[in-house]
N, C-alpha and C positions, 0 to 999 in steps of 0.2 A: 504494500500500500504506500503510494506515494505521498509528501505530506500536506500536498492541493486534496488529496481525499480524505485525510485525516482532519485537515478543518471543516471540509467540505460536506461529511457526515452530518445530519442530525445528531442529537445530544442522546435518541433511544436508546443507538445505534452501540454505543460505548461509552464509556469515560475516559478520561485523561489522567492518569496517575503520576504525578509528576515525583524526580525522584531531585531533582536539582533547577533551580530557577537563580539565573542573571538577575536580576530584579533592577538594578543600577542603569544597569547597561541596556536595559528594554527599556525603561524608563524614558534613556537618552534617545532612541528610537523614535519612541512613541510621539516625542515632544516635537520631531518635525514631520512626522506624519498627520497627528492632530492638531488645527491650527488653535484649539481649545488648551492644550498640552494634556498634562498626564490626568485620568482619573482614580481620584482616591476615594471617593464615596459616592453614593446614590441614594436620591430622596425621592417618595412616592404619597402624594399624597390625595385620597381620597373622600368625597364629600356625599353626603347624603342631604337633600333638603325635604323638608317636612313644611306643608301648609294645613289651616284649619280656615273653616271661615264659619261665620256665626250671623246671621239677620235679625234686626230687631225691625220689628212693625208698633205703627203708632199713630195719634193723632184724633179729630173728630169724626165719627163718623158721619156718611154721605156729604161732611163738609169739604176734609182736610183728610186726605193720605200721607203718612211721613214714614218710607223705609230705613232702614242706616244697616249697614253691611261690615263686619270688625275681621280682617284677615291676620291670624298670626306667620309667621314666618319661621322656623328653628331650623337652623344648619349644624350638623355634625359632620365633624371631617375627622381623618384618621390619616397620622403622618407615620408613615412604615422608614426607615433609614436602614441602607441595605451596606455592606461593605465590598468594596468595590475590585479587593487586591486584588483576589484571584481572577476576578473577570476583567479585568485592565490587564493582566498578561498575557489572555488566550487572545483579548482584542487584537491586541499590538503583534501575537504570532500571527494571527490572522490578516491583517492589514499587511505586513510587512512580507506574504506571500500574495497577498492581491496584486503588491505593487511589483512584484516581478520579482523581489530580491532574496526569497528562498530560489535554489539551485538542487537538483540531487545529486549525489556526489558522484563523480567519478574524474580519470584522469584528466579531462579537459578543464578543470573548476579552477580560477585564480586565486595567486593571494589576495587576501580581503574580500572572498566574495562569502556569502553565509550561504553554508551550504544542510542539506539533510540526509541522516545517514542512520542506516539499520542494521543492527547487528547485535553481538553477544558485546558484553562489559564486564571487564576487569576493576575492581578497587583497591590499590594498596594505600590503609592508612600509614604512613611512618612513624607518627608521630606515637605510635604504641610499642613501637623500636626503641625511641632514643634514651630513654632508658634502662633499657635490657639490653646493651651491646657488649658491655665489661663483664657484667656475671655471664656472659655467653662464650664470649670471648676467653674468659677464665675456665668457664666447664669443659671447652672444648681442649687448652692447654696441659689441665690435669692428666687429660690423657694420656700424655705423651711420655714416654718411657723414661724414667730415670735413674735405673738401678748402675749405669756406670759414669765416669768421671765424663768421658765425651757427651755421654746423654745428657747428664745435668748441666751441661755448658751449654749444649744444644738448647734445653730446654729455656734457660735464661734469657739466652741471647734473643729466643722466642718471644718469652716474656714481654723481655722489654722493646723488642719491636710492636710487636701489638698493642702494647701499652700507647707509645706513640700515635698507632694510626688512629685508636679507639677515641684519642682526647681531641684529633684533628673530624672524624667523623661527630661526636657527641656536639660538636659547635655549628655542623653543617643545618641548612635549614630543614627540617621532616615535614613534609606537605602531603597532601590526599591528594594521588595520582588516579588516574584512569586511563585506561586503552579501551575502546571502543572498536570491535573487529568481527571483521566474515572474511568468508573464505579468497576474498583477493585484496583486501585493504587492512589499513591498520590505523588509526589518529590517537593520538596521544595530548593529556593537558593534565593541567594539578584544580585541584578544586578548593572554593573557598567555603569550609565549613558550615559558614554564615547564611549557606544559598541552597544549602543542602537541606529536605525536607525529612529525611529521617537521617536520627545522628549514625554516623562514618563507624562509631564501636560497634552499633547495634548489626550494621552489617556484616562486619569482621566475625561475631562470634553466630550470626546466624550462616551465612552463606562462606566465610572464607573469601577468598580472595575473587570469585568466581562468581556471579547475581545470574541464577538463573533467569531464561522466556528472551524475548528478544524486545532489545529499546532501543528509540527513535532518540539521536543527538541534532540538534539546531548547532550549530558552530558556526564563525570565522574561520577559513580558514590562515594559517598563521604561517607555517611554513612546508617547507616540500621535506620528503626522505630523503637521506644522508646516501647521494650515488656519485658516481666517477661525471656528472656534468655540473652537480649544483654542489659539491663539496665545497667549493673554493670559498674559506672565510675572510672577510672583507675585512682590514684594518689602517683607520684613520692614520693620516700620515703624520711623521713627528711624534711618536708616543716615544716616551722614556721607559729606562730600562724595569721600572715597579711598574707601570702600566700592562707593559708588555708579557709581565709577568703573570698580572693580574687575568691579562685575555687569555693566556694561556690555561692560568687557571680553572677560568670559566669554564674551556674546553672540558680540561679532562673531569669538573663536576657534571657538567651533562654527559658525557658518556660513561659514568660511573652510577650518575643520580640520575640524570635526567631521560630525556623523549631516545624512545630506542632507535636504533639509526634509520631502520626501516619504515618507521612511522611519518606521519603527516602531525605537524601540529597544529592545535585549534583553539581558541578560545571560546567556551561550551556558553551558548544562552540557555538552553533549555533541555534537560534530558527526561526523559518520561517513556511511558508502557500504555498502550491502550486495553480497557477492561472491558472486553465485549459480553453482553446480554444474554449470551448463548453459546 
């Protein structure tokens, strides 16, 4: 299902379960899409009106006729306020696919274009790591055999090597990664807690790293996979010898931490599962 039929459905038909929402960044969408800008609420308000009338007769008879007629009036009205978030995000998916600028993804989709994409999802939280890497690191060292002199030097020298790398790992940033993948593609991005509608642990200890059924990602796309034409990384001229260091750096955190080579990166607006009626 493409995602012009995912809007394009009645509401019978399914629901939308969303598992992660942009909210920020639709937002900044939606405000030049609507010349109104963003909506945050809805007000409804209904009225009933109520008449009586009443005649009074009077005066002489066969002289003088005098009727007088007294109408009251009552209005009851009923103001309903409805909250708007979530339907101010499917608007602005919706409108932002009217207007041409969802894409389904494949290999012809530019940088920067938002594209739609179906598949299986991966989540690794990190951030459930960064503090279990030293007792891990230590359990795993114990292992190591020390009954002779070389051993226990071996062992040491271990030690205190991992010592080092553990203290330089413990400082790196630990984010909520995702891959999003089928059987010919791959996108990669970190996620921001804050936009996530169920928390990141609860998935961890329900599903593992793996969300089963298949879900629909909304993305930018951000950059291309790591191949022999688009490898070449661009560096500003005149950088000094700590800068240079620094980019270098970068390098080898994203191919240790970061987007796998083979992946696409993306910045994720909306990721969700359709819950069909039947």
């Amino acid at each position: 299902m493409t995602f012009s039929e995912e809007v394009g459905n009645p509401e019978d038909q399914f629901l939308t379960d969303f598992l992660y929402v942009e909210r920020q960044r639709l937002a900044s969408y939606t405000a030049q899409l609507f010349p109104d800008g963003n909506l945050t609420s809805m007000k409804k308000v209904s009225g009933l009106t109520e008449q009586s009338a009443m005649k009074f007769g009077g005066g002489v008879p066969k002289l003088l006729n005098a009727d007088h007629t007294s109408t009251d009036t009552a209005v009851n009205s009923i103001e309903h306020s409805f909250d708007a978030n979530w339907s101010s995000i499917i608007d602005a998916l919706s409108e932002i696919n009217a207007k041409g600028f969802v894409k389904e993804f494949s290999e012809s989709v530019a940088i920067g274009q938002i594209i739609h994409f179906k598949g299986n999802i991966n989540i690794m939280d990190f951030r459930l790591l960064q503090k279990l890497w030293r007792p891990v690191m230590k359990g795993e060292i114990s292992k190591m055999p020390a009954h002779t002199k070389p051993q226990q030097v071996a062992k040491k020298a271990q030690e205190s090597a991992v010592a080092s790398m553990v203290d330089v790992i413990e400082l790196m940033p630990h984010l909520i990664q995702l891959s999003a993948f089928n059987s010919k593609y791959s996108l990669w991005c970190t996620l921001n807690s804050e936009c996530m509608a169920i928390d990141p642990a609860d998935l961890a200890f329900k599903y593992g790293p793996s969300i089963d059924g298949e879900w629909s990602v909304i993305a930018v796309i951000d950059a291309w996979p790591f191949n022999d034409d688009n490898h070449q990384i661009n560096y500003p001229p005149g950088l000094g010898d700590i800068q240079n260091a620094l980019l270098q750096m970068a390098v080898q955190i994203r191919i240790g931490f970061g987007r796998p080579l083979n992946s696409y990166g993306i910045t994720p607006l909306a990721i969700y599962r359709t819950l069909k009626n039947s």
